[in-house]
N, C-alpha and C positions, 0 to 999 in steps of 0.2 A: 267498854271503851274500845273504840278505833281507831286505825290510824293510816296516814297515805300510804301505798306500796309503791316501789319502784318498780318499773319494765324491766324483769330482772334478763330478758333476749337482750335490749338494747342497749341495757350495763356491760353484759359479757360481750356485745362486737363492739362497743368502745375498746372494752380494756384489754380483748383475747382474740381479734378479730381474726387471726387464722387460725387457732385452734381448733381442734375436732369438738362439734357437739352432737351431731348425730349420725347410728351409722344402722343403716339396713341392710342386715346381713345376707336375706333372699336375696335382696335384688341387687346388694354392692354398693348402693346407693350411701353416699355420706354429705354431711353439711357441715361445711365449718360457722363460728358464731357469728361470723358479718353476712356468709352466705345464708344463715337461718333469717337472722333482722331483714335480708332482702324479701325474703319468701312470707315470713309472718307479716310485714308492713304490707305488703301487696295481699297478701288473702284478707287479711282486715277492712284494704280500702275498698275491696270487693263485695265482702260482706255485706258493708254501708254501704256503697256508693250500687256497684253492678246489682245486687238482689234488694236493696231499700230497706236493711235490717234494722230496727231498734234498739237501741240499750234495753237490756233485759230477754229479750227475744230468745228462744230455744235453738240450739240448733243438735242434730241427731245424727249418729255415726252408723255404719254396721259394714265393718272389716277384719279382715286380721288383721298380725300387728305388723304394724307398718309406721313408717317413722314418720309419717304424712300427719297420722294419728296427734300426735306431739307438735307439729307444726299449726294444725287446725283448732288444737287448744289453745295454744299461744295468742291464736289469731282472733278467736272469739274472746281471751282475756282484755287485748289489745282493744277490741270495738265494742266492748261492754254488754257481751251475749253469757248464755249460759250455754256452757255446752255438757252431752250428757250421751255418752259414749253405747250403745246399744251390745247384748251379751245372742253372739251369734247361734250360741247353742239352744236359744229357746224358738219354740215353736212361731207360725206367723202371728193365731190367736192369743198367747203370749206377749208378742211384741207388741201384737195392736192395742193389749189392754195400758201398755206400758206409757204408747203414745199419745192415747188419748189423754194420758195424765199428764203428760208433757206439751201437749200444744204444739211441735215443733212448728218453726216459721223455716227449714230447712233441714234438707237428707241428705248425706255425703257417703258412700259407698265405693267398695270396690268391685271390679268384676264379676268376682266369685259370690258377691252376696245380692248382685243386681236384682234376680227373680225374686227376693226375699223384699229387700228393699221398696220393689216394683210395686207388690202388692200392699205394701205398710203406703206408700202414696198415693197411690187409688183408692185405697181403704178412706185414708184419713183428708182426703184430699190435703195431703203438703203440697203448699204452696211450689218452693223451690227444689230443686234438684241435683245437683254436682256427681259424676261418675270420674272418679279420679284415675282409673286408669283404662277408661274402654276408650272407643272410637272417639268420640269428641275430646275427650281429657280435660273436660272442663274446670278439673284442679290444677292443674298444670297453667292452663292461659290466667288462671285469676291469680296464681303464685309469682308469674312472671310477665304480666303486660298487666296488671290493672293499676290505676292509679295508688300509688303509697300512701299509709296512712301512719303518720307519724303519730311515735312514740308519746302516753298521754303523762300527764303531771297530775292529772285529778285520778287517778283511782285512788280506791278506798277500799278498807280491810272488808267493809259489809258486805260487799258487791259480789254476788253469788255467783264465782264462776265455774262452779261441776255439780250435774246431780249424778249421783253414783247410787246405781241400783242393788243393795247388800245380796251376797251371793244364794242365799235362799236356802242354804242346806240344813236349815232345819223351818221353813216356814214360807210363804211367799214372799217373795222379791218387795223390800218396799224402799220409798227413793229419798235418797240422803242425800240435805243438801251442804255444801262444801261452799265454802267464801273465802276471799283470797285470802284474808287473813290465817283461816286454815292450814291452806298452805306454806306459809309462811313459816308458821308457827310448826307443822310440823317438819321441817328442814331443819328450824331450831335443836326440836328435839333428838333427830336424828342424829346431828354434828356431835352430841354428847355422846350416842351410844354407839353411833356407828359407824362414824369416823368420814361422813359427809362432807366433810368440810376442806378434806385436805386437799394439794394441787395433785392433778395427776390423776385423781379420781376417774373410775370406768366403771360402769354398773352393767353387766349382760342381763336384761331383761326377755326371758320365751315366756314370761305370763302373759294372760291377756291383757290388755290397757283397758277394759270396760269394769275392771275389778281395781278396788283398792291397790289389793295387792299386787298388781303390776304397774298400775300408774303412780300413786303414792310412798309405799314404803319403804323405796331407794331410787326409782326413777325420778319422780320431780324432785326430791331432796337435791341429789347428785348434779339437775341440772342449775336449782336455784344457786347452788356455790361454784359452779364456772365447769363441772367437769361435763364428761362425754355419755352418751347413754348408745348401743347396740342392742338393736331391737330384733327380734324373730317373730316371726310369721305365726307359730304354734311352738310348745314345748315337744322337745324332739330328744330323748336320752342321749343319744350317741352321737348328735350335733353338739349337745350339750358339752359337753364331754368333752371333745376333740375342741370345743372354740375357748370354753373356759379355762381347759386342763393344759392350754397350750401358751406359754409365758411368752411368749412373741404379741400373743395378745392384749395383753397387758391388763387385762379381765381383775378388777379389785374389790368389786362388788357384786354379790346375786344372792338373791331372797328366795326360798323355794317350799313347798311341805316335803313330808317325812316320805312321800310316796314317791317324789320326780329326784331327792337324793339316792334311796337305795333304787330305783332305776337306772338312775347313772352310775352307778359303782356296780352294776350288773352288766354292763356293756363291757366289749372286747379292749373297746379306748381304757379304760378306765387304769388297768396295769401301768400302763407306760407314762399317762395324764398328772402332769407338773400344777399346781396349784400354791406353788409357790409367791405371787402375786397377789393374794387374795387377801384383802384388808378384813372385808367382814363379809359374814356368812349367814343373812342370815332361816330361821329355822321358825317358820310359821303355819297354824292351821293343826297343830296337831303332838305327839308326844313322840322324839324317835327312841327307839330300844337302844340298848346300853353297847348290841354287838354292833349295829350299824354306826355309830358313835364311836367304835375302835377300829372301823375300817378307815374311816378319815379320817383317826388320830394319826395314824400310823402315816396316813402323806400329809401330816402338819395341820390337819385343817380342825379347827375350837369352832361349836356353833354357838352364835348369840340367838335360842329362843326368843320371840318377844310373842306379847300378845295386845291384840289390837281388833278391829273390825271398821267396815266403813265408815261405817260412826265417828272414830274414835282418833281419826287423825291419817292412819290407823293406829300409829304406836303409842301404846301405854305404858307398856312394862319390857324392860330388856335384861338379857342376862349377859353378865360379863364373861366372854368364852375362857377366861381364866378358871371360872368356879365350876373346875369338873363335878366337884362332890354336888354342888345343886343342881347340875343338868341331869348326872343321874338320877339323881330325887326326883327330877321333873319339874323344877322347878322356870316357870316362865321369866323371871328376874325381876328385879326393883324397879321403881316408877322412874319412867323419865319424867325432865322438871320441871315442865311445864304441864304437868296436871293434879291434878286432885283427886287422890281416892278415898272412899270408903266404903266398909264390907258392912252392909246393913240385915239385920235379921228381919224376919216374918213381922213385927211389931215397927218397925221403921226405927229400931233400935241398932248402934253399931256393935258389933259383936265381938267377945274378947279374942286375944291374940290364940291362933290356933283353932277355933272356932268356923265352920263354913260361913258365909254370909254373900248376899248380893252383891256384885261390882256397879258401886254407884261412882259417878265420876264427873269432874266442872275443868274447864281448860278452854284456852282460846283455840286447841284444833280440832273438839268436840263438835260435832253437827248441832245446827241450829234447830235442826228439827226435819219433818218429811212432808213431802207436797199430801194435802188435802188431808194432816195428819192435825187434832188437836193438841197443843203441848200436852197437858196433863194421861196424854197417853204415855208419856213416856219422860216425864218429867216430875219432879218433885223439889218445890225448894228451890230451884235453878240446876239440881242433880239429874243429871241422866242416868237411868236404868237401864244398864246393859241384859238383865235377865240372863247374867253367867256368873258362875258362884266361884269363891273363890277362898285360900286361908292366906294369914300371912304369920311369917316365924318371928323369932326375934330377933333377926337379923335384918328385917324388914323382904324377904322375898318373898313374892308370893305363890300358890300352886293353883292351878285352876280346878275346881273337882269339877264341874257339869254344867250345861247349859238349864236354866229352871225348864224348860221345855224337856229336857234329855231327861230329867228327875221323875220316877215313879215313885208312886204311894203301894207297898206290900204289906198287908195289914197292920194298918197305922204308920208304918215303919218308912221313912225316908229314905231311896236308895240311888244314887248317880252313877248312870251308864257307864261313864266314864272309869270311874274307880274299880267296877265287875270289867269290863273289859279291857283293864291292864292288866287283869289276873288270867284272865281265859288266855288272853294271848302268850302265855309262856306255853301252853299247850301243844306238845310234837308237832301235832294232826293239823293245827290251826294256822292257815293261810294270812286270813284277814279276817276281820269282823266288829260287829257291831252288837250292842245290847238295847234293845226297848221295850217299854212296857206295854201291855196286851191287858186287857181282859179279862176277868178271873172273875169266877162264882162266890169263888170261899173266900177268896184274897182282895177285892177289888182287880188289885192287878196283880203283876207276876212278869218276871224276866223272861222276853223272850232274847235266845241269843242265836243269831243269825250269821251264819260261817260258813268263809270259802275255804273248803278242804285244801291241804295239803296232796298235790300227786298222788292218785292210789289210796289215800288214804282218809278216813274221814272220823271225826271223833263221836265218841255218843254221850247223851247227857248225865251216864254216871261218870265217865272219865271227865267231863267236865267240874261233875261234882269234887269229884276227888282233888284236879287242882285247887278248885276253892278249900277244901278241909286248910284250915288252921290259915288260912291267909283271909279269909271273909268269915263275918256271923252269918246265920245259915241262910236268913233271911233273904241276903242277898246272893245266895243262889240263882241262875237261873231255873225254871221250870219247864222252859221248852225251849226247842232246837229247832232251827230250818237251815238243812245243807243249801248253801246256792253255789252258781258257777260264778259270779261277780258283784260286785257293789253298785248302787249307782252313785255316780259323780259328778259334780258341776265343774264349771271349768278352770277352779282353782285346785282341783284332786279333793278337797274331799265330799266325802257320805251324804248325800242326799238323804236324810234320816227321816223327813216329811212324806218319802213316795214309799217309804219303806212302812210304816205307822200304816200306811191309806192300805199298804197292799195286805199286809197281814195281820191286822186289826180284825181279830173275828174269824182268822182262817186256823185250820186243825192244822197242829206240829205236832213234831214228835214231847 
């Protein structure tokens, strides 16, 4: 079932027309919501009118974040396009196999990624072009001289307006498509857990917009209910820091992982930084330790983990920043209400309380599916297969153990990276790290666990053993060890756990 949506730009500069909706931090640049409806109607009627665009037509990004970003969705919502935001950190080969699957009928670029962009044109021959901030600024004249295109009456929930490329870090990038109803739906969701709704709202967004998680899971929420969204260029700790931490800003909301929080509470800012302002917090992509969890108790700040994926809205599950005792647990929190889980076992059975099982899931901000993808790849029943496992208590929260990709088989034996590497990581010596499975003669396979030393120091795999005594069966042991200087990372912070598989798959560790 679907249903019309409102222009929710042209609602907000009816009712809030001098309010702040957007604020670009690089550049100083702000928009209030009647000044945004001038800019969105005019890039729309440009769309249509100056490039000849079609309802349904693609059109493709590749910039930092920039508040233009948000104005160029609106604008494609507004003239009935898809727009599908390009991830600057992949290669050109990368990007062109990306486009090809996209068709675009239009590029929209900023300086910095022109050479990048140039080539993805040529390559593909795209039709049209826009360079939003070089010599012609041809986003600037279609924002402010093209004919307007007013606000429509006919959209519909079906109407596919974002494909969002899932961030790959455990597998190749594949393209999720998002319909307005989606969105919609999950603003819904958010106003429950995350306090989207209220007046006054400010979301500091430094992720990138070509990810879920910077564009969906407090950015569009926070604009679809009237508030303001400040946007950065790149995530920057010590920007961070100083712009959030500073109550003058008014900063109420920012979504971040475990790696870009204790960054920021490792800046010099961080001492002095008032977060007092801050509605919700929240804590995605990953699990934070219990001591960085008392750094930001102590200046007042409760995280709401949730968990989610492009797919998935993003948000599925939020945790109420009340329940210290299940954030320690790890607990990623209760379902919000607009969806439907279950934990299904190997049998397509659901599996009893406490129990691992599949996160199979049905909701109106679920993805419909992926370009050039068969349902039955990734559907069953009308259930989505998230292929992330997960328990639930009796209180109804859930814990995430592993992604089914992250899961190794050690002779016969079931083991989640996940679970060995909250153990390892209490470990002095141990920086960061990761656990995957390798290879094995005897074993089929075998933990490898791959660690960025501590300064000076570096652990070896009986001291690793020995954290595991009496906290793991033995099974789930690592077997082998690989010291490295770093991780790699996509451009949400975390593990590229797929380049890692490719690289030392077959390779001698200790």
């Amino acid at each position: 079932m679907t249903f019309p949506i409102t222009d929710w730009v042209a609602h907000h500069a009816r009712s809030r027309p001098q309010q702040g909706a957007l604020h670009g931090l690089d550049e100083g640049e702000t928009r209030t919501w009647a000044e945004l409806e001038n800019r969105v109607a005019r890039l729309a009627g440009a769309l249509r009118g100056r490039f000849g665009l079609n309802p349904g037509d693609r059109v493709v990004a590749l910039s930092d974040g920039n508040i233009r970003i948000l104005e160029l969705q609106f604008a494609c919502i507004r003239a009935g396009l898809t727009f599908a935001p390009l991830n600057f950190r992949l290669t050109v080969a990368e990007l062109t196999g990306m486009c090809r699957l996209l068709s675009p009928a239009l590029m929209v670029h900023d300086s910095k990624w022109r050479p990048t962009a140039q080539a993805l044109v040529d390559a593909l021959h795209i039709a049209h072009v826009i360079d939003w901030d070089g010599p012609q600024a041809a986003f600037e004249s279609c924002a402010t001289e093209a004919q307007p295109m007013a606000p429509r009456t006919d959209m519909q929930g079906s109407e596919v307006a974002l494909i969002l490329f899932t961030s790959g870090s455990t597998d190749t990038p594949k393209s999720a498509t998002s319909n307005l109803e989606a969105m919609v739906w999950q603003a819904f969701n958010q106003a429950e857990c995350s306090r989207v709704a209220e007046q006054g709202n400010h979301v500091f967004t430094p992720l990138p917009l070509f990810h879920a998680g910077g564009l969906h899971s407090l950015t569009n929420p926070v604009l679809y209910f009237g508030g303001k969204a400040t946007i950065s260029a790149r995530f920057d700790a010590a920007v961070t820091a100083r712009f959030a931490g500073d109550p003058a800003n008014g900063v109420t909301h920012i979504g971040l992982v475990p790696l870009m929080y204790d960054l920021i509470a490792k800046t010099p800012y961080f001492a002095e930084a008032d977060f007092s302002t801050w509605r919700t917090a929240i804590l995605a992509g990953g699990r934070m330790a219990p001591a960085l969890q008392d750094i930001y108790l102590a200046k007042g700040v409760r995280f709401s983990a949730q968990y989610g994926g492009t797919e998935t809205g993003p948000s599925v599950t939020a945790l109420d920043p009340a329940r210290i005792d299940k954030a320690r647990a790890g607990s990623c929190g209760t379902k919000v209400m607009h969806v439907q889980i279950r934990l299904v076992g190997q049998g397509g059975e659901d599996v009893a309380q406490g129990e691992p099982g599949e996160i199979w899931l049905k909701g109106p901000a679920i993805t419909r599916g992926y370009l050039n993808r068969a349902p039955e790849d990734d559907y069953t029943d009308g259930w989505f297969r998230t292929g992330d496992v997960a328990t639930i208590d009796e209180e109804g929260y859930y814990f995430l153990v592993d992604r089914l990709k992250d899961m190794y088989k050690s002779g016969g034996e079931n083991v989640a990276s996940a679970e060995v590497e909250q153990v390892l990581a209490l470990h002095p010596d141990v920086r960061e790290l990761v656990v995957i499975g390798v290879a094995d003669d005897n074993w089929g396979e075998v933990g490898l666990a791959i660690v960025v030393p501590n300064a000076g120091h570096a652990p070896t795999l009986e001291s690793l053993h020995e954290i595991c005594s009496g906290r793991l069966a033995k099974y789930k042991y690592p077997r082998r060890l690989a010291l490295v200087e770093s991780l790699p990372r996509n451009a949400m912070g975390k593990v590229v756990k797929h380049e890692l598989r490719a690289r030392f798959q077959g390779s001698p560790t200790a």
